[in-house]
C-alpha positions in Angstrom: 58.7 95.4 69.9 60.0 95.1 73.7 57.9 96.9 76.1 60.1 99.2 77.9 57.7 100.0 80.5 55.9 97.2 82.2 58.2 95.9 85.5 57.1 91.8 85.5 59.3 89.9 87.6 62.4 88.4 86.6 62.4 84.7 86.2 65.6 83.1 87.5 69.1 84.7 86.6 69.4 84.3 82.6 70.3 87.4 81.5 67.2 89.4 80.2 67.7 91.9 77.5 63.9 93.1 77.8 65.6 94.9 80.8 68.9 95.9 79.3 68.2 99.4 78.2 67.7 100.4 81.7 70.6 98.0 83.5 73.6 98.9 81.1 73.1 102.8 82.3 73.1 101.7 86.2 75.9 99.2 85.5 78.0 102.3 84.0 77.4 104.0 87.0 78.5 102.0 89.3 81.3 101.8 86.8 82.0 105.6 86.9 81.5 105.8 91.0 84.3 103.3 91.7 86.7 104.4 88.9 85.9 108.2 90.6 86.5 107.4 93.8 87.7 103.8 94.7 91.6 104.0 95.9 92.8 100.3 95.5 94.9 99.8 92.7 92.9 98.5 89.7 93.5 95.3 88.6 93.1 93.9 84.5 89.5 93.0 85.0 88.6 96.0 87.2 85.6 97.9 86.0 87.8 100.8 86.4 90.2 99.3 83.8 87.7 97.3 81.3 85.9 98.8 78.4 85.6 96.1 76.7 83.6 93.7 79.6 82.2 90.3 78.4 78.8 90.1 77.2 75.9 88.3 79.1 75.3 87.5 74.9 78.4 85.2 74.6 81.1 83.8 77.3 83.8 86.0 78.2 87.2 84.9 76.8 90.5 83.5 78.8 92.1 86.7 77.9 91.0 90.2 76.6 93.3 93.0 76.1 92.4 96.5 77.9 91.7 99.2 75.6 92.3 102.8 77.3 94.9 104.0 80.0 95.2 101.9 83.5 94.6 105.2 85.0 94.9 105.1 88.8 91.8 105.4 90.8 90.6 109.2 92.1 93.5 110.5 89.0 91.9 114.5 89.2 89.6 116.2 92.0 86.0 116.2 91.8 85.1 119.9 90.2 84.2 121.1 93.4 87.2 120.7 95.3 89.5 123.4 96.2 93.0 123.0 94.6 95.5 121.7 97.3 98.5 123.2 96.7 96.5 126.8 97.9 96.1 125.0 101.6 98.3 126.0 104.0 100.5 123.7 106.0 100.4 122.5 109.8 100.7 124.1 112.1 101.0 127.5 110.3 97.3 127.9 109.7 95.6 131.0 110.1 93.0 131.8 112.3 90.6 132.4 109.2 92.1 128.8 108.1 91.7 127.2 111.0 88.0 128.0 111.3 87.4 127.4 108.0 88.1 123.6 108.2 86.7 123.3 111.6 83.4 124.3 109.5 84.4 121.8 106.8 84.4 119.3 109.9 81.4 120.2 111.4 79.5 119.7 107.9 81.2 116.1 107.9 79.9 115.4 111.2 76.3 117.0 111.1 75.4 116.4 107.4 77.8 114.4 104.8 78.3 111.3 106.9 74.9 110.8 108.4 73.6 111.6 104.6 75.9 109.1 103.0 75.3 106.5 105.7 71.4 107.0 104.7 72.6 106.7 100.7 74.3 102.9 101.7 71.2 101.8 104.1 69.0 102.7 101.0 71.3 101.2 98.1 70.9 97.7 100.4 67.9 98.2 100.5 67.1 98.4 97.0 69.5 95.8 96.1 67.5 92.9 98.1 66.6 90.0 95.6 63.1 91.0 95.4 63.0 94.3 94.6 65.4 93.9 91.4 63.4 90.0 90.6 59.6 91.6 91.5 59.9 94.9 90.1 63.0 95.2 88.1 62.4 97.8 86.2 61.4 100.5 89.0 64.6 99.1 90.7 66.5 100.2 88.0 65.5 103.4 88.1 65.8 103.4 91.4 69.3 102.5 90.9 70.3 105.6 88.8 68.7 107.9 90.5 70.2 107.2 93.7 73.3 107.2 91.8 72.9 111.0 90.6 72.7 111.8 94.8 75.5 109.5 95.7 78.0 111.1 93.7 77.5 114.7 95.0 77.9 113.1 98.5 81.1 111.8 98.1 82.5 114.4 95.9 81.8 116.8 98.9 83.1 114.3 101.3 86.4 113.8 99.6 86.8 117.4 98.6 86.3 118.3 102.3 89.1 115.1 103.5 91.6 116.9 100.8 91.2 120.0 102.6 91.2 119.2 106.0 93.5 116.3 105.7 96.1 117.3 102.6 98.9 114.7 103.0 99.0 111.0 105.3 99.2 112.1 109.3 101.9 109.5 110.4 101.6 110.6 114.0 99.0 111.4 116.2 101.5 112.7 118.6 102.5 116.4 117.6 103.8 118.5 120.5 103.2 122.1 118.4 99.4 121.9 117.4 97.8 123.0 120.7 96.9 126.1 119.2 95.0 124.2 116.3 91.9 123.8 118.5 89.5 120.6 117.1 92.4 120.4 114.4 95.0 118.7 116.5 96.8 115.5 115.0 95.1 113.1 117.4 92.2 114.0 115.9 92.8 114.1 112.4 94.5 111.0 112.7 92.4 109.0 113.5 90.0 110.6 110.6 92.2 110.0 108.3 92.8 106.7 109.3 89.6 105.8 109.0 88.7 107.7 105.6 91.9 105.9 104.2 91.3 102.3 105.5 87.8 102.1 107.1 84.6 103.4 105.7 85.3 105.0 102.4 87.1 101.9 101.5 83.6 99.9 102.3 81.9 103.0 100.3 83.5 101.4 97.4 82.9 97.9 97.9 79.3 98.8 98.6 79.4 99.9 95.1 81.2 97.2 93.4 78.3 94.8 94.9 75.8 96.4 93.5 78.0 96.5 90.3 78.3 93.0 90.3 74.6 91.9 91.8 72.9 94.0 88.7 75.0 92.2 85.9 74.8 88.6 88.0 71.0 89.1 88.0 70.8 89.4 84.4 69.9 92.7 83.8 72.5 94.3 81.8 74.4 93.1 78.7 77.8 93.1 80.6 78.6 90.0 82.2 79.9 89.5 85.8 83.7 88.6 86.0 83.0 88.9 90.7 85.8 91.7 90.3 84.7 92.4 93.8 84.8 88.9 95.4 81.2 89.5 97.3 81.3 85.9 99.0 85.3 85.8 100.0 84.9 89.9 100.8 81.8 89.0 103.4 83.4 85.9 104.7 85.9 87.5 105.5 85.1 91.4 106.7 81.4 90.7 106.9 78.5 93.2 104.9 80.3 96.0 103.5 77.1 98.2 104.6 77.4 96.9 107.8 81.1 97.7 107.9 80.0 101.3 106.4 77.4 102.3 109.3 80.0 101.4 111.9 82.9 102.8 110.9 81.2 105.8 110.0 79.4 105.8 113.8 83.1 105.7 114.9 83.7 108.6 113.1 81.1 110.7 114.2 81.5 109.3 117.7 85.4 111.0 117.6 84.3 114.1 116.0 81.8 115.1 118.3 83.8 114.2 121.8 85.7 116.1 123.7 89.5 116.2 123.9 88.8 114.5 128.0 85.7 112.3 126.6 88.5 111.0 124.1 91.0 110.4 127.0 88.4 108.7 129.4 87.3 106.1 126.6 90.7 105.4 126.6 91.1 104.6 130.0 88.1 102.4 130.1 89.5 99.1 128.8 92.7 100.4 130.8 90.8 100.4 134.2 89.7 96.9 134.7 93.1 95.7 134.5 93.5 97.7 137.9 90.6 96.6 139.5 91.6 92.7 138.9 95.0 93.3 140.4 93.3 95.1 143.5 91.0 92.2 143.7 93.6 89.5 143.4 95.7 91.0 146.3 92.9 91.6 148.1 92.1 87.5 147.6 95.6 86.7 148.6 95.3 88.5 151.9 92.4 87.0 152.6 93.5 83.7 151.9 96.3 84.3 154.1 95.0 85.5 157.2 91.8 82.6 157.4 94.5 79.8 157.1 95.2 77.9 160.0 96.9 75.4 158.0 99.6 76.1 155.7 99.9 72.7 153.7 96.1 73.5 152.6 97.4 76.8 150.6 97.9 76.7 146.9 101.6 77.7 146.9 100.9 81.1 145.7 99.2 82.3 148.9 102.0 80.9 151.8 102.8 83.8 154.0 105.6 85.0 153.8 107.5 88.3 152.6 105.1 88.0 149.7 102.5 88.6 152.1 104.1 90.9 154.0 105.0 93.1 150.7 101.2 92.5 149.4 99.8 94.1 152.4 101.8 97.5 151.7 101.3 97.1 147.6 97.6 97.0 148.4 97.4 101.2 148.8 99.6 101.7 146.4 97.0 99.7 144.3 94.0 101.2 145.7 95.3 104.9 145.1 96.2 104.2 141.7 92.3 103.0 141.0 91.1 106.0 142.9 92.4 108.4 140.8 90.8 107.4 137.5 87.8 106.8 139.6 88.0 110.4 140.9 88.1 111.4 136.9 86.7 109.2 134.6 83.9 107.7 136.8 82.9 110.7 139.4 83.9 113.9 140.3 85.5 115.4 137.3 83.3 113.1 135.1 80.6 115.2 136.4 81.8 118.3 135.0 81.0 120.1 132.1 84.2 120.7 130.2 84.9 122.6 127.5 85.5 120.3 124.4 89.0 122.2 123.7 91.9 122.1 126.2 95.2 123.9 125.6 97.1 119.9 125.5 99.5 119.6 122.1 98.1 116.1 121.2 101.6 114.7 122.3 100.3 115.8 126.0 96.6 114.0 124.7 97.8 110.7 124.2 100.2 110.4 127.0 97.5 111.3 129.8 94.9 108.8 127.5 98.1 105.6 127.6 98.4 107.0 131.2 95.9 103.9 132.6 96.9 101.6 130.6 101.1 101.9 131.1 99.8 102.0 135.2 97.9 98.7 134.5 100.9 97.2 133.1 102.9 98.3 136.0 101.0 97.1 138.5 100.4 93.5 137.1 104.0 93.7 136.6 104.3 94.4 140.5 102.2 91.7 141.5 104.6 89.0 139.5 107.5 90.0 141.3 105.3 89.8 144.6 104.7 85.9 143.3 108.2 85.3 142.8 109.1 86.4 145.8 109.9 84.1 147.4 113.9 82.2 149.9 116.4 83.4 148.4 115.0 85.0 145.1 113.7 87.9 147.6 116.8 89.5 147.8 117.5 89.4 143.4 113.7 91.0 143.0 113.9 93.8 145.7 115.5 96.3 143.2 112.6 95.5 140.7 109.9 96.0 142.8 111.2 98.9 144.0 111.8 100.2 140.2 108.2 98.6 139.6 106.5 101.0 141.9 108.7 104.4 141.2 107.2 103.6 137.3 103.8 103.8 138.7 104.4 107.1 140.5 105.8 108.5 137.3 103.0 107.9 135.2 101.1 109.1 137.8 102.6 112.0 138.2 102.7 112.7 134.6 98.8 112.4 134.5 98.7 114.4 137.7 100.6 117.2 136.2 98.5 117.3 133.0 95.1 117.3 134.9 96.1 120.0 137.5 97.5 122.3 134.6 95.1 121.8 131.9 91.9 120.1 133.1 91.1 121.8 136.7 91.4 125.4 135.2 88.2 124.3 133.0 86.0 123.6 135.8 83.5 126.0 136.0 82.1 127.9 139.0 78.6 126.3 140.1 77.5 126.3 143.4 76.1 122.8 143.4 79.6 121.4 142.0 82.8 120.8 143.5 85.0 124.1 142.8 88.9 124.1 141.2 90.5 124.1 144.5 88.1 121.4 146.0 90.0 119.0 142.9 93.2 120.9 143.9 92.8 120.1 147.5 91.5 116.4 147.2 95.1 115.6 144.6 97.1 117.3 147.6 95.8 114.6 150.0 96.0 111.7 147.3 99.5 112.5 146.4 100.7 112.7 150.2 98.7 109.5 150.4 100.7 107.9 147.4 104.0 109.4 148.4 103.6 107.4 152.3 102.4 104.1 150.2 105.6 103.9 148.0 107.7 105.3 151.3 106.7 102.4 153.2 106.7 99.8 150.1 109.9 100.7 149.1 111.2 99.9 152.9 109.9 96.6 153.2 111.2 95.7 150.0 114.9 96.8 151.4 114.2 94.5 154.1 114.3 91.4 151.7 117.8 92.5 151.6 118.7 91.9 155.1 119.9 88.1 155.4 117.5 85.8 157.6 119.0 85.1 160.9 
């Protein structure tokens, strides 16, 4: 008779029915957790699909028919879920509504992700070639039980998704959701997104490894057909619990920032780009004014009306850094915001593109100033013009957005600068700006006036 409770290691990967009553149970539940909840389309030899899966006892055959309906993946809710079609559509939630899914949210954020996140960590864990080869048998227990707390986890974290989320959010730029609070489209889009095409997708493929890693080591009677392609998958994507932890740290990251937090992250890889066009002007003026000898100048840097038109770009430049500077790295950085504004996340996203549209507009601007140069002058003076008037716009646009939705939120502390200490300083930077693009725009007419 086998013994079914002594755990001696496994020797080498021939399949080991000693062990078989314990790895055919964690092999169907692997089975059961992706056909539950995996959403790519099952294939003919997809575990979801197969019930009749070679046999580590004999080779599996060129072709076996499937017995059973091709059912597709995640086919009813999980028990627990709340039926969908009693949900209410955006944006005419309730206030009882609203805060109900905000609480739904909040146990994504504080419980259900970091918990599921802990679940993958420990499945790796116990999926390492020596634990299932040393002590196979205390693996496999292992194995199940874990299984019996991953599938409450992920019924309560797709039950919640269905709620909060109900149908795809194809924008993230709604104008009529500023009343939906932590709700907002940018938000949930980005959720979604994520849910749909980041780490529940890895959730899955998480599972089908340790699917395929139990029958590949020999301890269940099913035989391993790589369904789940572990090699090509990592090769390609990398660990799938790897993928999990970050994606799900992205996810937290978003749920727990605020609505200006969300906008300033966006301006940081938006930034730079500024900074480098200040610093290459800044390099072309100096360039110019140490030369004594023109023929030693790389032909970018000959004076001329580039020059000239560099020299009154730079504060036009300059301001434009300072006012992300005044935000996102001091001043109003400083601040403690509420994490809510009164923005529609239409008005969210066009003050978070706001950096990176002025960026583009000012490496635009220092092209023209390159090309600049005999009688192309003349044919670029209407673009750089135009090039400049787009940077105030955006600007402005920012400007109006901060002023009406962002200053009201300061609050009063007597070691911090007040509302109308931001209200004053964006006076004296917009006169500032307005003077810069008045006396740009009139050097550039002069490249209109023939040479004499």
């Amino acid at each position: 008779m086998t013994d079914t409770t002594s755990d001696e290691p496994v020797s080498g990967l021939r399949p080991r029915p000693r062990y078989w009553d314990l790895g055919d149970p964690v092999v169907q539940g692997f089975q059961h957790l992706i056909s539950k909840f995996d959403p790519r389309p099952p294939t003919n030899d997809d575990p979801r699909t197969n019930d009749n899966p070679p046999t580590n006892e004999e080779p599996p055959s060129g072709e076996e028919a499937l017995t059973g309906e091709e059912a597709p993946a995640n086919v009813g809710p999980p028990t627990d879920e709340r039926p969908v079609q009693t949900i209410q559509e955006d944006p005419f939630l309730s206030l009882d509504e609203i805060n109900l899914r905000e609480e739904l949210l909040e146990q994504l954020h504080s419980h259900l992700l970091p918990l599921i996140q802990d679940q993958m960590s420990a499945l790796c864990h116990s999926l390492h070639p020596l634990g299932y080869l040393v002590k196979p048998k205390s693996t496999l227990r292992r194995l199940l039980r874990m299984q019996s707390e991953i599938e409450p986890t992920m019924d309560q974290i797709q039950s919640i998704m269905t709620i909060v989320c109900p149908k795809p959010i194809p924008l993230a730029t709604r104008t009529d959701d500023r009343h939906l609070r932590g709700l907002k489209a940018h938000r949930l889009h980005f959720l979604k997104t994520e849910f749909d095409e980041g780490w529940w997708r890895y959730i899955c493929q998480t599972l089908g490894e340790a699917y395929e890693e139990i029958q590949q080591a020999g301890l269940s009677s099913e035989r391993s057909r790589n369904q789940f392609d572990i090699s090509s998958y990592r090769d390609n994507f990398g660990a799938p619990t790897v993928l999990v932890h970050d994606s799900i740290e992205s996810a937290l990251e978003r749920l727990k920032e605020s609505e200006f937090d969300y906008v300033k992250h966006r301006w940081e890889s938006a930034i730079p780009r500024i900074e480098l066009v200040l610093e290459n002007i800044n390099a072309m003026l100096y360039q110019s004014a140490i030369s004594t000898n023109e023929d030693s100048l790389p032909r970018l840097f000959i004076p001329g009306p580039m020059i000239y038109l560099a020299k009154v770009a730079l504060p036009i430049v300059t301001l434009s850094r300072l006012f992300f500077a005044k935000l996102a790295k001091r001043g109003l950085n400083k601040e403690r915001l509420p994490s809510l504004t009164e923005m529609s996340s239409d008005q969210i996203e066009s003050l978070a593109k706001v950096a990176e549209s002025v960026g583009n507009e000012v490496l635009k601007l220092t092209t023209l100033l390159v090309w600049v140069d005999g009688g192309r002058a003349a044919a670029h003076s209407r673009d750089l013009i135009y090039r400049v008037r787009r940077i105030k716009t955006h600007l402005d646009s920012a400007l109006f957005l901060v002023l009406l939705y962002l200053v009201p939120l300061i609050p009063a502390h007597d070691n911090f600068a007040t509302q109308n200490d931001y209200k004053s300083w964006f006076v004296v930077w917009n006169h500032s700006l307005i003077l810069a693009l008045h006396n740009f725009e009139r050097a550039a007419k002069l490249l209109d006036i023939p040479a004499l």
